[in-house]
N, C-alpha and C positions, 0 to 999 in steps of 0.2 A: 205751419207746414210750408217747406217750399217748393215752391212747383217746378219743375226744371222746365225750360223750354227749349224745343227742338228745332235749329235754323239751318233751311240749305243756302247755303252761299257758292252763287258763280257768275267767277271771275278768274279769267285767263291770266291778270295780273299777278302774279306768284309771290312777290313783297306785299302788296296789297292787301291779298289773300291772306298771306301771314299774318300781317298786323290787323285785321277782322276780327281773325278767327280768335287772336291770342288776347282780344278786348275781349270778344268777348266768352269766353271762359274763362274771365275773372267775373265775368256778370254772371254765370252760373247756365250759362246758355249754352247749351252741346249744340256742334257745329260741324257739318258735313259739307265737303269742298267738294264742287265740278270745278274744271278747267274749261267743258264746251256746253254748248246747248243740249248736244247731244249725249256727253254722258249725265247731264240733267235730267235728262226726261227717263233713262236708266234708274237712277235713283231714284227716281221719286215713284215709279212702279214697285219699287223693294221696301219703301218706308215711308212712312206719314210726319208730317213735316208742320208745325205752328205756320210757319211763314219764310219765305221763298225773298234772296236776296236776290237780284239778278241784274247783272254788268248789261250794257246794253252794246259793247263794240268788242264782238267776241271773233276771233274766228270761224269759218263755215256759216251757222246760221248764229242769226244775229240776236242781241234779248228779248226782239218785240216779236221774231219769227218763235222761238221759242215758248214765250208765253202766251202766244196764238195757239201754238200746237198743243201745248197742254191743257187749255180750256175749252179748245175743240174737239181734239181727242181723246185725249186722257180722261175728260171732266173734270181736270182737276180743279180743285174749291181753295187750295189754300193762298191767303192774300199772298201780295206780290208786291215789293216795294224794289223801283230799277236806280239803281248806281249808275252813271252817266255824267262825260263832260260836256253834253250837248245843253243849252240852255236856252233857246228857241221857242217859241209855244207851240210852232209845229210840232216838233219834235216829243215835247212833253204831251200833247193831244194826241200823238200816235200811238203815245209808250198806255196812255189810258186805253185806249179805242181797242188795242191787243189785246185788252187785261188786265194790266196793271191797276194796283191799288193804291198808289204811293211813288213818289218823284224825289230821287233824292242828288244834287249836281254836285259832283267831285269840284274840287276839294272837299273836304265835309268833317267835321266833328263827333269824334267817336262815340260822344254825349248824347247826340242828338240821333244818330244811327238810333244807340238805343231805345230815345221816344220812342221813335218811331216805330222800332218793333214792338213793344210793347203795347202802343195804339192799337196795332193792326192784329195784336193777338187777343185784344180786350174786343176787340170786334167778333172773331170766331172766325169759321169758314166762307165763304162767298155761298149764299144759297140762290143767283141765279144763275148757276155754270149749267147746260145741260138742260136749259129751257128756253124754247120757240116761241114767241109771239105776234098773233097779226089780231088787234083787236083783242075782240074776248075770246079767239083760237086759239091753243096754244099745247103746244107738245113737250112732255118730259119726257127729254132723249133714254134718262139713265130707266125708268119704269116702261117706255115706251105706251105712256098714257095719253091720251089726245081727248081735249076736252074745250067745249063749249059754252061761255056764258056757267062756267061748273059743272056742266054736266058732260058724263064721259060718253063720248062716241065708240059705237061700234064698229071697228074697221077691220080688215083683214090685213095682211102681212104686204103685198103689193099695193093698197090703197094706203097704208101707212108712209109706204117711199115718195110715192107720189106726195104726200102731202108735207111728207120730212123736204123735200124739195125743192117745193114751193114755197117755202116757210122758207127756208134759208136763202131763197132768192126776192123775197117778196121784197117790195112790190114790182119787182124787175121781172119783165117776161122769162121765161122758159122755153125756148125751143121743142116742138115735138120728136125732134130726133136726139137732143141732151135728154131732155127727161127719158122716152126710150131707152137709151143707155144709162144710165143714173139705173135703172130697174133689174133689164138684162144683160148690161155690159156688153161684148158679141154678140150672145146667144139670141139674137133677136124673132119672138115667134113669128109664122108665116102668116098670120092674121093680125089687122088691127082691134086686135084685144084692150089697147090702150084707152080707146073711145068709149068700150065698158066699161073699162073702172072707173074712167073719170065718170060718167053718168050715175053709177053707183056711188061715189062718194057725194056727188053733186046731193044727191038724195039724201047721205046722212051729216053733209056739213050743212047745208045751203037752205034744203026745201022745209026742215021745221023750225025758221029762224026768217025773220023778218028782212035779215039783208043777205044777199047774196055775195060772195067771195070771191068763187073760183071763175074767171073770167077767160073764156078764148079767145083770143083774137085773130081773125079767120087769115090763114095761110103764115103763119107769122106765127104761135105758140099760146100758150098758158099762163096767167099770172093769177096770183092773190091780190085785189084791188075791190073798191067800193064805188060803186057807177054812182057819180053825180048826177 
C-alpha cells in the first residue's frame, strides 16, 4: 500500500515553488503552496500536514519568525525542514533554536529535498512542542498539566499563569508589575493579591520538595532558580 504524503511548502519564490511542487508530485507527495508566513500559519490551522517546507527570506515575517509562531502558538508538532541561501552556522543555529528540524542551503537537489522529507516523516510529529521545563517542573501547555518529579500539582487557573510565566522566562527574573499584567492585563486588582498566590503556590511547588524554585528578589521580581 502507498502512503501518500502530505507537504506544506512556502516559498515566495513562484518558479521555485513550481519546480518543488511539480518533483514532487511525481514522488506521490500532495503538496500545498503559501506564498508568506502568514498565509502559512492559515493553512496549517485548516489541515494536518507530514512535514512543513519552509523558505526562510520571505516577505513580512520571516521562516524562523514563522516557525517560532507556530510552535509557540499554534503547538504545532509537524517537523520543519527550512530552504535558505544563508549558509553561516549562525544562521543555521537560529533556523534550529526557532524550530526547525532540518537545514537544507539552496541550491539543492531535488533528490536529496526528498531524503530529507522522508527522514523527517519516519521520525513523526515533534512530541516536545507545548512543553515547559525547569528541572523536574514542568507544564504541558496543550492539557494544561503542571507536574513535579511526576507528580501533578494542584493549581488554580491564576497560580497556573504565574507559573506559565515563569517557566517561559526562567531562569531570568520577572518583574512584579510584567507578571501583574501577564495575569490581569489593565484590569489590575486594588489589592496585592499577587503576594497570595505566589505564597500559595510556594506551598504546592516548593514546600513538599527538597529544593526550592521560586525565588524573589527583593524590589526587583521573581524568578525560577536553584539557591547555591
Amino acid at each position: 500500500m502507498v502512503i501518500r504524503l502530505r507537504v506544506l511548502l512556502v516559498e515566495d519564490n513562484l518558479e521555485l515553488a513550481g519546480n518543488i511542487c511539480d518533483f514532487l508530485e511525481l514522488q506521490q507527495i500532495v503538496t500545498d503552496h503559501a506564498r508568506t508566513g502568514k498565509q502559512s500559519l492559515s493553512l496549517i490551522e485548516q489541515s494536518n500536514y507530514d512535514v512543513i517546507i519552509m523558505d526562510v527570506m520571505m516577505p513580512g515575517m520571516d521562516g524562523f519568525e514563522t516557525c517560532r509562531l507556530l510552535r509557540d502558538r499554534s503547538l504545532c508538532q509537524t517537523p520543519t525542514i527550512f530552504l535558505t541561501a544563508r549558509t553561516n552556522l549562525d544562521d543555521k543555529l537560529k533556523g534550529f533554536q526557532s524550530g526547525g528540524d532540518d537545514y537544507l542551503t539552496k541550491p539543492f537537489e531535488m533528490a536529496e529535498l526528498h531524503c530529507r522529507l522522508l527522514a523527517l516523516c519516519s521520525r513523526g510529529n515533534r512530541k516536545d512542542i507545548g512543553m515547559l521545563y525547569f528541572h523536574d517542573l514542568e507544564v504541558n501547555v496543550q492539557t494544561g498539566i503542571a507536574t513535579r518529579e511526576g507528580k501533578v500539582l494542584n493549581i488554580n487557573k491564576i497560580q497556573y499563569q504565574i507559573l506559565l510565566t515563569l517557566l517561559k522566562h526562567a531562569p531570568a527574573l520577572v518583574s512584579r508589575s510584567d507578571l501583574e499584567y501577564e495575569i490581569w492585563g489593565d484590569d489590575l486588582p486594588d489589592n496585592d493579591i499577587l503576594r497570595s498566590h505566589l505564597y500559595q503556590l510556594r506551598q504546592i511547588i516548593d514546600k513538599p520538595f527538597s529544593q526550592a524554585y521560586i525565588q524573589t528578589v527583593h524590589a526587583k521580581g521573581i524568578k525560577l532558580s536553584i539557591e547555591e
